[in-house]
C-alpha positions in Angstrom: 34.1 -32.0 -112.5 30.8 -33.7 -112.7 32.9 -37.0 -112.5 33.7 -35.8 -108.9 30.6 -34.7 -107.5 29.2 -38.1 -108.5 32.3 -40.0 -106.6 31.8 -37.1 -103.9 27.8 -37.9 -103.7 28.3 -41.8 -103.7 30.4 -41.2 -100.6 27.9 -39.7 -99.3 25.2 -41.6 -99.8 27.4 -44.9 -98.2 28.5 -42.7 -95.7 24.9 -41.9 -94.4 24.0 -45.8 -94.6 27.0 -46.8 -92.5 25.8 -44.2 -90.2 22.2 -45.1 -90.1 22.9 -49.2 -89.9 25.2 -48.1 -87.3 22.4 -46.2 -85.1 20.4 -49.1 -86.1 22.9 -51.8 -84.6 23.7 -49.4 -81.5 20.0 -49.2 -80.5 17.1 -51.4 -78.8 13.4 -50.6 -78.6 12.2 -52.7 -75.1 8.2 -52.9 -75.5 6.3 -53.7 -71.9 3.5 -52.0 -70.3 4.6 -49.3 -69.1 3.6 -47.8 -66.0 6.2 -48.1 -62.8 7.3 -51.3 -64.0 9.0 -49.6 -66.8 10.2 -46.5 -64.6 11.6 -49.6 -62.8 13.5 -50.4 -65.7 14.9 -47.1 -66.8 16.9 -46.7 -62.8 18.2 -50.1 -62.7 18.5 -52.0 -66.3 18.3 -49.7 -68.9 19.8 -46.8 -68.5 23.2 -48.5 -66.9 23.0 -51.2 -69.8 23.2 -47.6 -72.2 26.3 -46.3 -70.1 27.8 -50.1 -69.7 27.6 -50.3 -73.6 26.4 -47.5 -75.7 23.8 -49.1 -76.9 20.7 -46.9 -76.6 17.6 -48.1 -75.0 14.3 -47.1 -76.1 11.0 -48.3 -74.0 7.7 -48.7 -76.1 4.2 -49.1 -74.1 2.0 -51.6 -75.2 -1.5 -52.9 -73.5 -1.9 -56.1 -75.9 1.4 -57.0 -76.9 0.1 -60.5 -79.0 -1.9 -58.6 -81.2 1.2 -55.6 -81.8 3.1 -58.5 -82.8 0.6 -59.9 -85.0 0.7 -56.3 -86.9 4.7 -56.3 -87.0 4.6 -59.6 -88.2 2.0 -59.5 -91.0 2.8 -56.2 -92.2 6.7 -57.1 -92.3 7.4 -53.3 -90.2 9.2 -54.8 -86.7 9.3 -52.1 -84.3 10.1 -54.1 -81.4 13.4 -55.5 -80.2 12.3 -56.9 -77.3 8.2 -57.7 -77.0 6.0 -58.9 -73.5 4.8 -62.5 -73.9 3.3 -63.6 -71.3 0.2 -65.8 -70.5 -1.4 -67.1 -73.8 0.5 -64.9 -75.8 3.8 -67.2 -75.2 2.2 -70.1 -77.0 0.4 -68.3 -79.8 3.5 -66.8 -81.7 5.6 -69.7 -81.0 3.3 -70.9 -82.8 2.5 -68.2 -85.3 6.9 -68.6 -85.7 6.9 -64.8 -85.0 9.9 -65.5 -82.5 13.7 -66.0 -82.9 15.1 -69.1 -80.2 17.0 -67.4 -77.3 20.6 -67.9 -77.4 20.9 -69.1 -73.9 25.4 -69.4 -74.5 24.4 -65.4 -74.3 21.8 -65.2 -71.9 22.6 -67.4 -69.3 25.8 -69.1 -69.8 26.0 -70.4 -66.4 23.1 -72.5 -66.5 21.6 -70.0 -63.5 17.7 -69.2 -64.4 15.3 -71.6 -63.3 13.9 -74.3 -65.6 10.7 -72.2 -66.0 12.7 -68.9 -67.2 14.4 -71.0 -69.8 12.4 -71.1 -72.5 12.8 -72.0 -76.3 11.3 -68.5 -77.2 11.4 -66.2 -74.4 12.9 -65.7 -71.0 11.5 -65.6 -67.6 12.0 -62.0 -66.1 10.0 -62.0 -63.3 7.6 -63.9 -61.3 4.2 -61.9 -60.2 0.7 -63.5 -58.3 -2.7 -62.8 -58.6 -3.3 -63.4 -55.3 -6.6 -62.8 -52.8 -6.2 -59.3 -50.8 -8.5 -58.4 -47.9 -9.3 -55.4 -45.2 -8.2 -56.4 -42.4 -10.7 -54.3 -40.5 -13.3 -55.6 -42.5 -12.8 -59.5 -41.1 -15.7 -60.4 -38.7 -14.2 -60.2 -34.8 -12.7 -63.6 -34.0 -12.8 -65.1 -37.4 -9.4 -65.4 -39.7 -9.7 -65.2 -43.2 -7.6 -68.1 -45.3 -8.3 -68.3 -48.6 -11.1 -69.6 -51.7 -13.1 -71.5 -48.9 -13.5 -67.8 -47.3 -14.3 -66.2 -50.6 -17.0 -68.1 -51.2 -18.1 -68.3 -47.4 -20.3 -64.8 -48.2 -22.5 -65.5 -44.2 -19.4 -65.6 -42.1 -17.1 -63.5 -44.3 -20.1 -60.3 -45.7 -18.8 -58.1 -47.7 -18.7 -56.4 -51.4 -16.2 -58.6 -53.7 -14.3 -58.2 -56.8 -13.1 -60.5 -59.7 -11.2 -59.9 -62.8 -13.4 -59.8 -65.4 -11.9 -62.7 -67.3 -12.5 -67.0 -67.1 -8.6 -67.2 -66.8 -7.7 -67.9 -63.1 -11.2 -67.7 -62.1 -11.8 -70.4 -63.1 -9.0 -72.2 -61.4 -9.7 -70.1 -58.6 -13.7 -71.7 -58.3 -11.8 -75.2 -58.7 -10.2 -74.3 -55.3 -12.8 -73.1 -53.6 -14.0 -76.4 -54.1 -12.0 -78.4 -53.1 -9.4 -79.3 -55.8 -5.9 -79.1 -54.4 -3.6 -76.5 -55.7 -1.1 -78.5 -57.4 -3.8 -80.3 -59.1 -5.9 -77.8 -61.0 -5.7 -78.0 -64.4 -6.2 -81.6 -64.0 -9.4 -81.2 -62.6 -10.1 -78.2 -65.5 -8.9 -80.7 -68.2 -10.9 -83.3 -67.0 -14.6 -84.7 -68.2 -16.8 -82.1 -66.5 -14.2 -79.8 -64.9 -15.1 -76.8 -66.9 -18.6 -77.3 -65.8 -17.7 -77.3 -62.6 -15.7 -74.6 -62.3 -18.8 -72.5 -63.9 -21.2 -73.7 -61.2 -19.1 -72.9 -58.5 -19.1 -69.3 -59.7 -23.0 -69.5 -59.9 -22.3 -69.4 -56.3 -20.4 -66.4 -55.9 -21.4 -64.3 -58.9 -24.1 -62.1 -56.4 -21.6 -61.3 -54.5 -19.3 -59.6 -57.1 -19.9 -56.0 -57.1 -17.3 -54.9 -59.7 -15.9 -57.2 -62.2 -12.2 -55.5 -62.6 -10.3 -54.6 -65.7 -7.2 -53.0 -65.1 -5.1 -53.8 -62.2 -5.8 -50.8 -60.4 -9.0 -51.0 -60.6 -9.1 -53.5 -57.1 -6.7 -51.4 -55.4 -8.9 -48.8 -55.6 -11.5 -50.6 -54.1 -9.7 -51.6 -51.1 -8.5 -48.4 -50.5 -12.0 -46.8 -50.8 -13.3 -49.7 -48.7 -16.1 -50.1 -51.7 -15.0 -53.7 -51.7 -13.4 -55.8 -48.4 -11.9 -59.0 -51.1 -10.5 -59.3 -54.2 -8.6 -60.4 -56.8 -5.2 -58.3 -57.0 -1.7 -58.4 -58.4 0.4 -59.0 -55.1 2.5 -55.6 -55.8 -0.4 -53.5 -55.9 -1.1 -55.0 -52.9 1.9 -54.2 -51.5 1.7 -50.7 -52.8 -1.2 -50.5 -50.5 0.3 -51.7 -47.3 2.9 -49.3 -47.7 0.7 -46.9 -47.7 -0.4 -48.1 -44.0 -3.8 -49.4 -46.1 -5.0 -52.3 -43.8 -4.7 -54.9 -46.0 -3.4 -58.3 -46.4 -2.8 -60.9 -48.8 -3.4 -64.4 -49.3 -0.6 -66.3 -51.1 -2.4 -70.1 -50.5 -4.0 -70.6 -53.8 -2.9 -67.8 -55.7 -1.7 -68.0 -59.6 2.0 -67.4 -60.4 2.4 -66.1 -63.6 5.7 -66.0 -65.4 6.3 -62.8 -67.0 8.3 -63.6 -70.1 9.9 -61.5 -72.8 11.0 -62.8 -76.5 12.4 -60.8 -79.6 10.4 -60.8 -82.2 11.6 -62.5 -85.9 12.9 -59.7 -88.1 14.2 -57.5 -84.6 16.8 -55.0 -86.0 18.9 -56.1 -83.4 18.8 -59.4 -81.7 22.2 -59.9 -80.7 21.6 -56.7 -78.4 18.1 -58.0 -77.2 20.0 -60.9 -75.9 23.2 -59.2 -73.9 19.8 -56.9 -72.3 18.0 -59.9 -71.5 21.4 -61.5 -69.9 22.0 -57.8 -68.1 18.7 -57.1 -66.7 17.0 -60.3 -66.1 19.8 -62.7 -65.5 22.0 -60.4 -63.0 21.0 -61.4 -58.9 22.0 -57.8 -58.1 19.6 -56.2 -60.8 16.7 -58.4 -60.2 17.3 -57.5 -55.7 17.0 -54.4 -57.1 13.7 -54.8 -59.0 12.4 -57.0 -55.9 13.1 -54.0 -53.8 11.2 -51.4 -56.4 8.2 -54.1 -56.8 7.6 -57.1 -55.1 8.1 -59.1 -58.3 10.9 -61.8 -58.2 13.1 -63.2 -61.1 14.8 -66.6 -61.7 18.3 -66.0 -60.7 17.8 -68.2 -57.4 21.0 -65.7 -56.6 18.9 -63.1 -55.9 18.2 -64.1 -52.4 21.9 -63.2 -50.9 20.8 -59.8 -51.7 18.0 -59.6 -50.6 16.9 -59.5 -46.1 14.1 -61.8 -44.8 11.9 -59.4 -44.7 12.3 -58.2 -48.7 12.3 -62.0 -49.5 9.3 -63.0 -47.7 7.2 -60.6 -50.0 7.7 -62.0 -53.0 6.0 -65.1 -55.0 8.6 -67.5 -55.5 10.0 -67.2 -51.9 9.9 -70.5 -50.2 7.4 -70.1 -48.0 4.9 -68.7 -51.0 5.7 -70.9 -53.8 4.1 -74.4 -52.4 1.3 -72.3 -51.7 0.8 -71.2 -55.2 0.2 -73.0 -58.6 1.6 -72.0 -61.9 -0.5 -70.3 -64.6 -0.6 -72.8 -67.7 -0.4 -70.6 -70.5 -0.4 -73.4 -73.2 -4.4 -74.9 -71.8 -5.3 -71.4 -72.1 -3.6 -70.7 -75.6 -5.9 -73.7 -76.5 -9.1 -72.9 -74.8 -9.4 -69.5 -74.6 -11.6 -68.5 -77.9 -14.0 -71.0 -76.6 -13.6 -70.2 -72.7 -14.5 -66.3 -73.4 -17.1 -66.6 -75.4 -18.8 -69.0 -72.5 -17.8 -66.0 -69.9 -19.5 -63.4 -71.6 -22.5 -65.4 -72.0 -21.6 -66.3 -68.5 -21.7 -62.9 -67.3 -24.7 -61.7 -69.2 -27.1 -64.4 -67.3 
């Protein structure tokens, strides 16, 4: 008898781990920020991924996903699947080896993301702009407002302005406004004196900054209320806005395209998963129309455009007419600089 029960509780016990690596294989924990973004991505990636597969989708918020994954990491406790790595953060745990390589024979068999989206360590899901946004009824009578030139240009363009509280993009930004081209930027930054430069071009403008903004609805807000006629925004919000018959526009020439990447962390319970999500959601032209349409925020699959009117398309960064105008974040100069680049801001800002 007590022979049994012991056979009995073994089966059991493998039973109920079968049953729990099971749940474990059959499920996916998607960390981003949150927000409508990840509303977004319950209606039209994760919640048909669940009913296409049976895999169960679970979204995690995070505001600073580099230092999450430094915590997973050290401590050996992975919670993510699926973790945000954009900007600097790219770069660092590539470097950190906190990553597993993307499969791209899963992800994108057909070769169809743009260069930029195929990454060692992470795939390109979408495309966003911080771009310049302006009232429109703000804009002296007669005068047209273009771009960093007019930013700076406080006598014929008066107003209350706003920057992001942070030396990435303004910087590049103050390079503009002087005169640098677009698609040479970070040549001038890297340069002998180009930091420098950048900094005492802000001298300029730093009087005229009446709110240095933290979160991105923060410059929104400001247009809305009218408490500030330029700024610094993400190019959806700003689109929010005009939907909501807000008179504002935006200025692509001179903005900074940023790549929003996503990578699976080293020691995710399921990668194999993470990958056939990343191939489903941010690889399909139908899926990312369908994001494009929910945000103005475009992905990689150039396919995306057959679905998409003239109108839809014209609104988003890497549309044809918006992408020349634009230059590309560099992640990897930031990864390098940015320890020393923020402590200089803060003293910066402190003056």
């Amino acid at each position: 008898m007590t022979s049994l029960c012991s056979k009995l509780m073994r089966g059991a016990l493998v039973t109920l781990t079968l049953v729990a690596a099971h749940a474990r294989a059959e499920s996916l924990v998607l960390a981003n920020y949150g927000g409508a973004w990840a509303t977004l991505l319950k209606t039209v990636c994760t919640d048909p991924f669940m009913k296409e597969t049976g895999i169960n989708v679970t979204q995690a918020s995070t505001g600073d996903s580099l230092a999450q994954i430094r915590v997973q990491q050290t401590t050996g406790n992975v919670l993510w699947d699926i973790s945000p790595t954009e900007g600097a953060s790219l770069p660092v745990a590539q470097d950190n080896k906190w990553l597993l390589p993307i499969a791209w024979k899963i992800v994108d068999p057909d070769n169809k993301l743009a260069p930029i989206a195929r990454q060692p360590y992470a795939i390109g899901a979408i495309a966003y702009t911080t771009a310049l946004a302006y009232r429109t009824d703000k804009v002296p009578p007669g005068k047209k407002f273009n771009g960093w030139n007019d930013f700076w240009d406080t006598k014929n363009f008066p107003g209350p302005r706003s920057l992001r509280d942070s030396p990435m993009e303004n910087l590049e930004f103050a390079l503009i406004a002087d005169g640098v081209p677009v698609n040479r930027v970070y040549e001038a930054l890297k340069a002998p004196g180009g930091i420098d430069r950048a900094f005492r071009k802000l001298d300029k403008i730093k009087p005229a900054i009446t709110v240095w903004w933290t979160t991105g609805q923060q410059p929104v807000q400001l247009l809305a209320t009218g408490d500030a006629y330029y700024v610094t925004a993400f190019n959806g919000r700003i689109s929010q806005l005009q939907r909501e018959n807000v008179p504002v526009s935006i200025v692509w020439n001179g903005g900074s395209q940023t790549v929003s990447y996503y990578s699976i962390q080293k020691g995710a319970q399921n990668p194999k998963a993470a990958m056939q999500f990343m191939k489903f959601c941010w690889n399909d032209p139908q899926r990312l129309a369908q994001i494009a349409r929910g945000l103005p925020y475009s992905g990689f699959n150039a396919d995306m455009y057959k679905y998409l009117s003239a109108d839809e398309a014209k609104a988003l960064p890497t549309a044809s007419v918006n992408a020349p105008l634009q230059f590309t974040f560099d992640a990897n100069f930031w990864a390098a600089h940015q320890k020393e680049l923020f402590a200089r801001w803060q003293a910066w800002r402190l003056k």
